[in-house]
C-alpha positions in Angstrom: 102.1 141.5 116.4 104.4 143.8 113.9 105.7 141.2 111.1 109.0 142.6 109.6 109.7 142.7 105.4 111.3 139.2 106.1 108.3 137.9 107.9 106.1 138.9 104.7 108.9 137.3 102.3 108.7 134.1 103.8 105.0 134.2 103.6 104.7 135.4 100.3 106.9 132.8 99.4 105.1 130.0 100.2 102.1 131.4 98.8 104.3 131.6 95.8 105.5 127.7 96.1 101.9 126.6 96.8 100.3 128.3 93.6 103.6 127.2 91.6 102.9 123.4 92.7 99.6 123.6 91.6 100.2 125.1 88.3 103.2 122.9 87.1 100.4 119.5 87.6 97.3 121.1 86.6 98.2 119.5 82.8 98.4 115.9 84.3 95.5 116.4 86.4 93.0 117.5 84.0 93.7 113.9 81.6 90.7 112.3 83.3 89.1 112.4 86.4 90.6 109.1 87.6 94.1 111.3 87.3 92.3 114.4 89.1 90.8 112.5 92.1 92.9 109.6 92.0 96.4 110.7 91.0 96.4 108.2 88.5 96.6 105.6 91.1 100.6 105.5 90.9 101.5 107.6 94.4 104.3 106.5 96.6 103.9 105.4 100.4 105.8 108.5 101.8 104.0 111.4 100.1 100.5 109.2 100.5 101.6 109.1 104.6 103.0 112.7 104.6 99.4 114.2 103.2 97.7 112.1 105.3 99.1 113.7 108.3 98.9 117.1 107.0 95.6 116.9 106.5 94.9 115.7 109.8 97.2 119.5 111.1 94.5 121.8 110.8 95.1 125.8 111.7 92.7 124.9 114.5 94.7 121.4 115.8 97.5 123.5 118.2 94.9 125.4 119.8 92.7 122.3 120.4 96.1 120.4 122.1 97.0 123.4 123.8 93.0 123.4 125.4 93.5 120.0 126.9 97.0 120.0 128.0 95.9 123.4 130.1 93.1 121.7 131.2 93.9 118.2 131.7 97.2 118.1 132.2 98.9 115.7 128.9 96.9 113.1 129.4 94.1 115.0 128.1 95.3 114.2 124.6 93.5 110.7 125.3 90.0 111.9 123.6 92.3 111.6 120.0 94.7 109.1 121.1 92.1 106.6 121.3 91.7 106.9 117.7 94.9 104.6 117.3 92.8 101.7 117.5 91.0 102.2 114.5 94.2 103.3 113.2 95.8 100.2 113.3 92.7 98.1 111.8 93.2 100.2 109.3 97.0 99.5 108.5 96.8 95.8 109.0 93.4 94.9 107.8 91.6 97.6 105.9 94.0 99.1 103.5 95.0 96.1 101.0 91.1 95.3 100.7 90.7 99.3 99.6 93.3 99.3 97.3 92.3 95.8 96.2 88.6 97.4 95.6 89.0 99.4 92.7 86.8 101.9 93.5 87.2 105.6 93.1 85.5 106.7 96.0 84.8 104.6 99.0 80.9 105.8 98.5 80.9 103.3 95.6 82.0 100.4 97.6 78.2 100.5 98.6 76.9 99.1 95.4 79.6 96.4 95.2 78.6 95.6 99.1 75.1 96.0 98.4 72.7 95.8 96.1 69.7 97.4 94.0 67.9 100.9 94.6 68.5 100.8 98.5 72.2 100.6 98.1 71.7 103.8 95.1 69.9 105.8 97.5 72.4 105.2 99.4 75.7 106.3 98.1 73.9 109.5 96.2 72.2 110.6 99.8 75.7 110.2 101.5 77.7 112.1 98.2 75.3 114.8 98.7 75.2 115.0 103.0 78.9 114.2 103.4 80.6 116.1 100.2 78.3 119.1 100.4 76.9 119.9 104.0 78.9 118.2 106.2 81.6 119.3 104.5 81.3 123.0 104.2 80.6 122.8 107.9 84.1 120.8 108.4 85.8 123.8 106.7 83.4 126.3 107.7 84.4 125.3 111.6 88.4 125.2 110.5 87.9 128.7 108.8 86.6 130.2 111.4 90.0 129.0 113.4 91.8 130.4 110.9 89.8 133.9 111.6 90.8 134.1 115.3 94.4 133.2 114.6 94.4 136.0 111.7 92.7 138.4 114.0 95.2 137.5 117.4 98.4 137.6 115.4 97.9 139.9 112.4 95.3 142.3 113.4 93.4 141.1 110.5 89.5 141.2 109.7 87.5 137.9 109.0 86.5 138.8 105.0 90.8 139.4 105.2 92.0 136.3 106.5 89.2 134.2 104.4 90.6 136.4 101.5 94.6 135.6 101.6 94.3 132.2 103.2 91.3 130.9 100.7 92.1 132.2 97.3 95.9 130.4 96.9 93.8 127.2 98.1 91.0 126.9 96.0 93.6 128.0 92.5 95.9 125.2 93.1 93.5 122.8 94.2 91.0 123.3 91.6 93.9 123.2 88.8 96.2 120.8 90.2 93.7 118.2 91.7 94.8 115.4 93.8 98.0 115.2 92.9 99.0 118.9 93.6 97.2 118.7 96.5 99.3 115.8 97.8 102.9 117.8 96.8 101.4 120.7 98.5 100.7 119.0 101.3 104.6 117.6 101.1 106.0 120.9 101.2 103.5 122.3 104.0 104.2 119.4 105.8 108.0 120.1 106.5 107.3 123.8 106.6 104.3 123.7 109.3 106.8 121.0 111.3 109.9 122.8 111.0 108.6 125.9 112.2 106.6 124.1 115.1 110.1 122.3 116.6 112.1 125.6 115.9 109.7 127.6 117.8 109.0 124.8 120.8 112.9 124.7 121.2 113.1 129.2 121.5 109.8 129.3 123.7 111.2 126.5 126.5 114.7 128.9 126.3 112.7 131.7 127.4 114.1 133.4 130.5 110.4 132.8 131.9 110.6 129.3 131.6 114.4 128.8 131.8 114.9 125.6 129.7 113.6 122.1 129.5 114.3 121.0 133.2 113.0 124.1 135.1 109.7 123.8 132.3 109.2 120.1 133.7 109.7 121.2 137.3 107.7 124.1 137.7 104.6 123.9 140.0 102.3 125.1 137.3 103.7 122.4 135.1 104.5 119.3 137.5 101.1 118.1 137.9 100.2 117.8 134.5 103.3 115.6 132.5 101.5 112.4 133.3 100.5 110.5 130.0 97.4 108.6 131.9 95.0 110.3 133.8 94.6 109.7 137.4 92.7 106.3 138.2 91.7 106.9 141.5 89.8 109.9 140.3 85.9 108.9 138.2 86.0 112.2 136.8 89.7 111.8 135.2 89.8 108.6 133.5 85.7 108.1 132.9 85.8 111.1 130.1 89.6 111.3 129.4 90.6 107.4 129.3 87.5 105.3 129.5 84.8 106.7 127.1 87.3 107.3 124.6 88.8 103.7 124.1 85.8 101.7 125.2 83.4 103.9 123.4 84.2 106.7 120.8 87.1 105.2 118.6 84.3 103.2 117.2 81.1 105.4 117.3 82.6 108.7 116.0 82.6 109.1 112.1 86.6 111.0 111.6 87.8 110.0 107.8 91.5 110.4 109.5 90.4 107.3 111.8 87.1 106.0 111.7 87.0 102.2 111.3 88.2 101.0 108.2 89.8 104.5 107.2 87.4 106.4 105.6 86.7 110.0 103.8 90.1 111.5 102.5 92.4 108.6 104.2 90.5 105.8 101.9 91.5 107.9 98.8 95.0 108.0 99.5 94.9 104.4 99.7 93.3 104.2 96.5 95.7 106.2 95.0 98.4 104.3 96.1 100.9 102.5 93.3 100.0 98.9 94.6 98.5 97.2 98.0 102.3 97.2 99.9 102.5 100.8 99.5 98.5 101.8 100.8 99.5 99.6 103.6 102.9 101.9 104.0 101.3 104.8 104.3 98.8 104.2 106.9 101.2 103.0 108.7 103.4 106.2 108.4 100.6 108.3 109.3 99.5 106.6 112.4 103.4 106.7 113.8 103.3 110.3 112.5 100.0 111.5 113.7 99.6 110.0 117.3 103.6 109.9 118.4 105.4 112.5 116.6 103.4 115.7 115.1 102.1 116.4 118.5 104.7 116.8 121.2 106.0 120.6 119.9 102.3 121.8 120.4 102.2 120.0 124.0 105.6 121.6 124.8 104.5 124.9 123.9 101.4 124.3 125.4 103.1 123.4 128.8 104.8 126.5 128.5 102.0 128.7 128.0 100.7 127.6 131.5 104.2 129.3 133.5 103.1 132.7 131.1 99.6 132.7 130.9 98.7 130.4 134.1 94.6 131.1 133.8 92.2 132.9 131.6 92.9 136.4 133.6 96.5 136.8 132.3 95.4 136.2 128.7 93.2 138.7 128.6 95.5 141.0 130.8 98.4 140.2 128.2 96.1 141.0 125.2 94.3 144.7 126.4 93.6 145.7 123.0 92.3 142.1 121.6 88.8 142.6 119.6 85.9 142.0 122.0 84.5 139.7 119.4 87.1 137.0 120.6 86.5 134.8 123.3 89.0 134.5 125.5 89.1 130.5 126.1 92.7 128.3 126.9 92.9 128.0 123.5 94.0 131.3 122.9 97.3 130.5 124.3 99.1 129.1 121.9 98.7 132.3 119.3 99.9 133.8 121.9 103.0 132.2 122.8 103.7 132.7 119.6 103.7 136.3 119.7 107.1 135.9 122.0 109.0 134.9 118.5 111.5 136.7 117.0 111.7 138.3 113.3 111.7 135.7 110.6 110.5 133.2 113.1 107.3 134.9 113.2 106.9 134.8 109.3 108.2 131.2 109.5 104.9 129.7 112.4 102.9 132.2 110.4 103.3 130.3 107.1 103.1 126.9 109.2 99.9 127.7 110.5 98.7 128.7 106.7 99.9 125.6 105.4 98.2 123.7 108.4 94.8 125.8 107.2 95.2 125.4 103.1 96.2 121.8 103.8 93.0 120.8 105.4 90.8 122.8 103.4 92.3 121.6 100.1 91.9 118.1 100.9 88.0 118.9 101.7 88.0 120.3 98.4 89.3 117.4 96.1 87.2 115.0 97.9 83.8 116.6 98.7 84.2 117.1 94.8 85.1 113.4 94.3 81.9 112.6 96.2 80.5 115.3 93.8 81.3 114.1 90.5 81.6 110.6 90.9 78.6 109.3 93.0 76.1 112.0 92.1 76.7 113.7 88.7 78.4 110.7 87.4 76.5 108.2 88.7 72.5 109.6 88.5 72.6 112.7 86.1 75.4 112.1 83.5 76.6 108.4 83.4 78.1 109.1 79.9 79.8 111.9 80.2 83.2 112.6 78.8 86.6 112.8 81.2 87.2 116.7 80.2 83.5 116.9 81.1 83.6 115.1 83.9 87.0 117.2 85.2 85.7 120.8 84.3 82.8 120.0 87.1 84.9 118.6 89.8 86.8 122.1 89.4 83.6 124.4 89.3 82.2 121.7 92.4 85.8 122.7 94.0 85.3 126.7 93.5 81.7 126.7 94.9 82.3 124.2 97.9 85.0 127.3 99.1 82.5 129.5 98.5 80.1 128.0 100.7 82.4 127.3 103.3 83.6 130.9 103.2 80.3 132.5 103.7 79.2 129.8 106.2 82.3 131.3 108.3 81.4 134.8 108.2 77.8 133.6 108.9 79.1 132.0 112.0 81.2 134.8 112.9 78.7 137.0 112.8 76.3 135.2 115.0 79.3 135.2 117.9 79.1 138.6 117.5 75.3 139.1 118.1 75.8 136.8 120.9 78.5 138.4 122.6 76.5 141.7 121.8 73.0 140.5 123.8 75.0 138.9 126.3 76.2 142.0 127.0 72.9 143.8 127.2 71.6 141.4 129.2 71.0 142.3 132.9 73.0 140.3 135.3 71.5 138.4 138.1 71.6 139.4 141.3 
């Protein structure tokens, strides 16, 4: 893909807006770390809602829709939609006792809950395991999306695309703390969405899929529009409808929707102005999240199928693709994107950075909350001053994005051995 002088303006503009957001807040932020993790705990409903759900719009979130609409038709999309369930405990039960907790973290809840070394061992085990390991993995595994959409669309290398899309991140988010990472998250909200409509609407005008109606009617495409799988078949609804609701909305740890509203979802709430307004932008999210921010990425997703109907015609489309990348459904949706015009391009590109740096910058703020305020704070430095205490949720900030970023190339370069010996390896008669 060839991006145009406008295609780099509009990216180098955001980059610019991102770094600017960060910088204008970083004075507010660094007043205590309450204010750095917290936001003071005086955030509005909408911007609360709106960074909920673009934290939840990872790089790697279109490509994992577009897999199961290709696969499973639409009502693939039940292995996330289930998570409405816990979604909706969390708006009408969980989020006025969060807010009414106190707490800075939802890790300290466990020694108001509980009590004595058990409940110490506790919290410090799970700031350590969750803000640290788990973690880097979670941005480790969206990094490494980020790679294959900077290596399908730009050409670029892995250390390249960790480079550009890393550095912006980590500045503002170790400067501006939670509360630039929650305008950010504003601004790369609207971006990422009005870039993903904009280009859903061109792609379904395309004379290979000849609008809306001829889309919905096309053999490739019929069988898959329905929104529940088919009953009459075990293998359909047992992993796509059945497991999901009777089983993994409840057993899966996901901050965005585990029950109660955990992780990065339970900070938001805690940095809400009052009780009405946590409640407000749960509520928000959910209605955003599950019946909104997806139905672009199905579209173009249904759309991919009438251009790229298997895994033949991607890699036909795409001769001079690296061999490092796997050619899987996933793929498709870069590549519809490819089919964009000038400006456009620069426009999905940005979207899908802001998807990436939104994620990653959430990660950030609150592995560090876990960080500072149920380890360092709590076990090593009880007493130590709010500048103190703000100068290591930055530095915890920088290194978790270090980690993450050399986890990534780690991982990439294991594919590559992998793909490599698979390759040597004789093939059975």
């Amino acid at each position: 893909m060839t991006l145009t002088l406008l295609d780099w303006s509009i990216i180098g503009g955001y980059f610019a807006v991102s770094l600017l957001i960060g910088l204008l807040v970083s004075k507010k932020a660094g007043k205590s770390y309450s204010e750095y993790f917290l936001s003071g705990r005086n955030m509005p409903w909408w911007l609360l809602g709106i960074s909920m759900v673009a934290t939840t719009f990872s790089a790697d979130t279109p490509n994992l829709v577009t897999d199961m609409v290709r696969n499973n038709g639409v009502a693939g999309n039940w292995q996330w939609w289930a998570f409405l369930l816990t979604g909706m405990l969390t708006v009408f039960v969980y989020a006025k006792l969060w807010r009414r907790s106190g707490v800075l973290t939802d890790l300290e809840f466990y020694e108001i809950r509980y009590s004595g070394k058990a409940a110490a061992f506790l919290r410090g085990f799970r700031a350590i395991y969750l803000g640290i390991f788990f973690n880097v993995m979670i941005m480790a595994t969206v990094t490494l999306a980020a790679i294959k959409i900077g290596g399908v669309m730009l050409g670029l290398s892995p250390l390249q695309t960790i480079l550009i899309a890393s550095l912006i991140t980590v500045v503002y988010t170790s400067l501006g703390g939670l509360t630039g990472v929650l305008w950010t998250d504003f601004f790369q909200f609207i971006l990422a969405m009005v870039g993903m409509v904009w280009a859903a609407v061109l792609l379904v005008d395309l004379p290979q899929v000849g609008g809306l109606q001829n889309l919905l009617q096309h053999p490739n495409v019929s069988g898959k529009l329905n929104l529940l799988p088919d009953f009459s078949d075990p293998a359909q609804y047992l992993p796509l409808f059945v497991l999901p609701i009777a089983i993994q909305w409840w057993s899966v740890w996901y901050p965005g929707a585990e029950p109660g509203g955990g992780g990065y979802v339970a900070q938001r709430m805690l940095s809400a102005k009052n009780e009405k307004h946590a409640i407000s932008a749960t509520l928000f999210f959910n209605i955003a999240h599950y019946a909104l921010r997806p139905w672009p990425w199905i579209i173009i997703a249904l759309t991919s199928i009438i251009l790229f109907p298997d895994l033949a015609s991607l890699k036909a489309a795409f001769p001079n693709l690296s061999k490092d990348v796997v050619i899987k459904d996933d793929l498709a949706f870069p590549a519809m994107l490819t089919f964009l015009p000038a400006g456009l391009i620069g426009l999905l590109v940005a979207a899908l950075l802001a998807a990436y740096m939104s994620t990653i910058a959430t990660h950030l703020n609150w592995g560090s909350s876990y960080i500072v305020n149920d380890f360092y704070k709590r076990f090593i430095a009880p007493d130590a001053s709010e500048k103190k205490l703000v100068n290591i949720g930055r530095l915890s900030t920088i290194v978790l994005m270090v980690l993450a970023s050399v986890l990534a190339l780690y991982l990439q370069m294991r594919c590559r051995l992998s793909i490599f010996f698979c390759k040597l390896a004789p093939v059975p008669d």
